[in-house]
Steps between C-alpha positions, in 0.01 A plus 500: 500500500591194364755416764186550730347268326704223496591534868131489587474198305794303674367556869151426364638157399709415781193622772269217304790238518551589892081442553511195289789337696322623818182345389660138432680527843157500669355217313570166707750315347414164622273311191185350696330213322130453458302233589127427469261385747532160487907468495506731765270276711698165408798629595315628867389147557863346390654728766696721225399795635706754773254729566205691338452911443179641412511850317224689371316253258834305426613162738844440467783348753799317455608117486735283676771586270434894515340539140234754505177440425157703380146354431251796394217465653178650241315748706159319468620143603771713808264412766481116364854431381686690740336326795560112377891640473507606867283233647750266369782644603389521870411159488850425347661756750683720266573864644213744337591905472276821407644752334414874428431649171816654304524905563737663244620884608355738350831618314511170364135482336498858339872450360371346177310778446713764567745357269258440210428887577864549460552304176173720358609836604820450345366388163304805507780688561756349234192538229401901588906528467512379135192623410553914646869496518490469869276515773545867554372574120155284528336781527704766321257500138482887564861538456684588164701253245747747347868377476695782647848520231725737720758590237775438721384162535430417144662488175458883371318552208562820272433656192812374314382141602185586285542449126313696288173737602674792473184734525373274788815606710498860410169516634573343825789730558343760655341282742836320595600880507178560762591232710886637524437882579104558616590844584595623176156387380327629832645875424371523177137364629492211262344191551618171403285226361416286788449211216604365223339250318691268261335346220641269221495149345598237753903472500594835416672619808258651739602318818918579438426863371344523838777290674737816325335810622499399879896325431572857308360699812602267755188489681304213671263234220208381562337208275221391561223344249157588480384159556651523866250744560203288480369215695204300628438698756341825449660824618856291545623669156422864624646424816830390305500806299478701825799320654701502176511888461539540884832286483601670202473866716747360734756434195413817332612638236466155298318355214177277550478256175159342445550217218181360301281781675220433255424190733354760761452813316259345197267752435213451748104476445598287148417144427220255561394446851642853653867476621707363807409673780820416671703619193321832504543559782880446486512749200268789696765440772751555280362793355489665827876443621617661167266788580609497871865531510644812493602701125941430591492177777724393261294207370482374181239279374606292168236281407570240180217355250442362175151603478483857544128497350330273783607730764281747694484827390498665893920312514594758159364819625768765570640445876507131469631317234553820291791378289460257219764371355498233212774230498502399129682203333892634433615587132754339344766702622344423853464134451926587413515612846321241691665218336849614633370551829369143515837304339697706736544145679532233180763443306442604125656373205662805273236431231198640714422821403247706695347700230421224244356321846240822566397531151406174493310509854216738383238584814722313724445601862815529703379198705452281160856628428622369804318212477630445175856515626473262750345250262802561286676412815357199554536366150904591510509239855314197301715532265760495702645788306715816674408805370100655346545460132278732273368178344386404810315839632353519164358140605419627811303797383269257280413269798369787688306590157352193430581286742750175534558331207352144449741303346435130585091571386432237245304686226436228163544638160162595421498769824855620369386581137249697648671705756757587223256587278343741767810613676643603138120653390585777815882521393417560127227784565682617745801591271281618176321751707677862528371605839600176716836425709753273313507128588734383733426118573289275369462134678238185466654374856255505775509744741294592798164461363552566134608252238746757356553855488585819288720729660526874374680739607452887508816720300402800767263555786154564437259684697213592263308253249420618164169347329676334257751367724234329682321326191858410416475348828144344422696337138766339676297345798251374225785373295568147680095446431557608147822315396296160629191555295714595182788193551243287711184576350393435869486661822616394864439631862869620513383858370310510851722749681563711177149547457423636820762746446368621165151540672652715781688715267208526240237602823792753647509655179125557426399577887787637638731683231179561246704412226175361327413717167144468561484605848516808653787611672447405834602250776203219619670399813734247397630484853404223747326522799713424762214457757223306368213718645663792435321591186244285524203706550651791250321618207744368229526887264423294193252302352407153361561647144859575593586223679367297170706692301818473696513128450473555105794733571686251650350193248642711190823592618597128575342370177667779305830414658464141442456500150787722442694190689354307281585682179898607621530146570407368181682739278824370749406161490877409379638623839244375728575134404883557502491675876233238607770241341777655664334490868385104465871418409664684745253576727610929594635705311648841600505841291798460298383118399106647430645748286669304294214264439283806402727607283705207368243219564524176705824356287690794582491429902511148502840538270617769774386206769670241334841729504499560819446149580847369328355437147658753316823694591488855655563668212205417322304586842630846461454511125121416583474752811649794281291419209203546761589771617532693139129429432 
């Protein structure tokens, strides 16, 4: 096509240079000069005239010494002017001709606008070409968007390539299993989910488990995402769903995959205003293919979201989507896994070890693990190093965290005091608490959007909360505020973020958990609307009274937890100055070095600093580290 369109191009140029060189040649190429009434008269009566043509309104001729002439003679004073010329050139005797009126062809008059046509329809044509893909698919909106992955074609994808989700696969053997021997499933009068619907955090794997089963039962994949579906133009997403399962029949048995479906199949009749019309129409579509096709036609719907909540309940009824399956975040023996399928291509130094990597990559998605890598990656070529240290993923890991780290941010003393004070108010609580996660970094350098941070990191995987783990929680968010007021005896904005926190964990615990003591035990919908109407007109199941005594709930567990702060920071007022001393001298500090100011105070690190930095020989370094280590 794009041949054609060049070549169309080139003889469209060269046919407007032919009827431009054609046009000059008819143009007379003799330059005629024009004279007025009175020179032309003069030179009559001085015998400088050969003879005399009248044409139309215009009186022309030539002279003695063959130079064309023209006078134009003004329609109104013609009958005047034009008379006076010829009376004096009979009386001087000069020759006097008539001439007819100029008749182009017809060919010749229209060709202007025939090529103007021509320049217009090709510009139409060029733009419907980029804009459809090509003049036959300007009309094709009916027709499907799937990306066809024949797996002869493409790069296989199986289960071994999938790290991780071990109860995922197992579940989607049987249907790899379906789509290799039917029969076996046919004699024994079972039927095989038609759909599956994967749900799970964004980045978990949905779209390569997917990828697997068809690579693992070598069938045909179709993607497609739900926002393909719908358009301007109503009844053009129903017609695409119609097209998209007939094209799939041809290529049966093989596996339909429907990413973001929650774009078309949001639960319908909810919101303000009533819903899309063209959308719903799309999903009742929808719902009537996966009824339609027959129980073994050896098509598999696999449908991905990450709000299985929104969607309408008429997609989850038995003989549609009828299998749920929840992708959820891998464990640390999973993150393992995934990170050696991603470095499988970078060059790692012998110091990176996997497991120390995963423990320290807690709710990690295999996506931010990936993404993680590559950032490692990327920080190994600027520094025009060889090999991905563990120094270097470890920096790698806290960019995606918190964000890049702000180095060349000028921040004066007075803002520096008082980020170490708060930074070291979170590391302090944090530490004194029993139920919290040891400390792992601390930092007053800028990054992302916070002044400096307070890293912990869990010793195992969690999957419940206790309540005092979360008022632990509560203490330590409320610990930067607390550390400020006590060292301070002021307040700043920079508790903004932590504050919100505490108020979302306080509220989840009281409405959601009822961990309150003087509320019953039951949950007040601590849940979000996700459509704005959808509850809007719904008799809330508790009153005023309630609602007034939730937010005392919520009022006394922060206050309660804030003067504990308060108190644990006072009675450990010695090591709140020494780590807030620690952090404005040397800026972060890692476990090892917070440790030993908590224990040994801030002379004990800056000795250990000083050693390494030449001051003292390396025995005494070691002397120091093993006395550390002893208490």
């Amino acid at each position: 096509m794009k041949g054609l369109q060049k070549n169309l191009f080139f003889w469209l140029l060269i046919l407007m240079v032919l009827v431009f060189v054609f046009w000059s040649s008819l143009q007379p190429s003799q330059e005629t000069v024009e004279l007025n009434f009175t020179d032309v008269m003069t030179k009559i009566k001085t015998d400088e005239v050969k003879s005399i043509g009248v044409k139309d309104n215009v009186v022309g001729g030539y002279l003695k010494d063959d130079q064309e002439f023209s006078v134009y003679v003004p329609e109104m004073f013609s009958l005047y002017y034009g008379t006076e010329i010829l009376r004096a050139a009979e009386e001087q005797g000069i020759p006097i001709e008539t001439f007819a009126p100029d008749t182009e062809p017809l060919w010749l008059s229209i060709l202007p606008t025939l090529a103007l046509m021509g320049v217009m329809l090709f510009a139409w044509f060029m733009l419907m070409n980029s804009s459809q893909g090509g003049a036959n698919k300007a009309m094709s909106f009916g027709k499907n968007k799937a990306k066809l992955h024949k797996q002869e074609e493409t790069k296989k994808v199986t289960f071994a390539e999938v790290a991780g989700l071990e109860e995922e696969k197992e579940e989607m053997k049987e249907i790899v299993d379906f789509l290799k021997n039917p029969g076996t499933y046919k004699k024994l009068g079972a039927r095989i989910p038609k759909g599956v619907l994967m749900s799970g955090l964004p980045g978990t794997g949905k779209t390569y488990l997917s990828r697997a089963i068809a690579g693992e039962a070598n069938v045909p994949f179709y993607s497609i995402s739900g926002s393909d579906f719908v358009e301007m133009f109503v009844g053009v997403g129903a017609s695409r769903v119609r097209d998209l399962f007939n094209t799939a029949r041809k290529d049966a048995p093989c596996i339909v995959f429907i990413d973001e479906i929650d774009a078309v199949g949001r639960h319908r009749g909810a919101g303000l205003g009533g819903g899309n019309d063209e959308r719903e129409q799309t999903l009742n579509q929808l719902l009537v293919e996966m009824d339609g096709f027959g129980d073994h036609e050896g098509i598999i719907v696999i449908a991905a979201t990450n709000r299985p909540d929104i969607l309408d309940p008429a997609l989850l009824r038995p003989g549609r989507f009828d299998r749920q399956i929840y992708v959820s975040p891998p464990d640390v023996k999973e993150r393992e896994a995934v990170l050696k399928v991603h470095s499988r291509n970078k060059p790692l130094a012998e110091d990176v070890d996997f497991k120390v990597i995963a423990k320290r990559t807690p709710g990690f998605t295999p996506a931010d693990l990936e993404n993680m890598l590559n950032e490692a990656a990327l920080i190994t070529a600027r520094r025009k190093q060889s090999v991905i240290t563990m120094d270097i993923i470890e920096e790698a890991t806290t960019k995606v965290i918190v964000g890049v780290e702000k180095k060349s941010k000028v921040v004066n003393d007075r803002e520096r005091r008082l980020v170490s004070v708060h930074e070291a108010g979170h590391a302090v609580v944090a530490t004194l608490l029993p139920n919290t996660d040891p400390v792992h970094t601390v930092t007053i350098v800028p990054r992302g959007m916070a002044g400096g941070f307070t890293m912990q990191l869990p010793e195992e995987e969690k999957n419940y909360m206790t309540k005092g783990q979360m008022l632990s929680d509560i203490m330590v968010l409320l610990g930067g505020r607390a550390a400020e007021k006590i060292v301070l005896e002021d307040i700043s904005t920079g508790a903004s973020n932590d504050l919100e926190r505490v108020a979302k964990v306080a509220k989840d615990m009281v409405v959601k958990y009822a961990m309150s003591d003087n509320l019953s035990q039951m949950s007040y919908g601590g849940d979000d609307n996700v459509f704005i109407g959808k509850d809007l007109t719904t008799k809330r199941d508790y009153s005023e009274q309630v609602i007034s005594e939730i937010d005392m709930e919520i009022r006394q567990i922060v206050d309660r937890a804030y003067d504990q702060t308060l108190s644990l920071l006072r009675n450990n007022r010695d090591k709140l100055d020494a780590v807030a001393m620690a952090l404005s001298e040397y800026e972060t500090i890692d476990a090892s070095e917070f440790e030993l100011v908590m224990n040994q105070g801030f002379e004990a690190l800056k000795a250990l600093k000083d050693a390494e930095n030449g001051l003292e020989s390396k025995e005494v370094v070691d002397q120091d580290v093993e006395v550390v280590l002893e208490n």
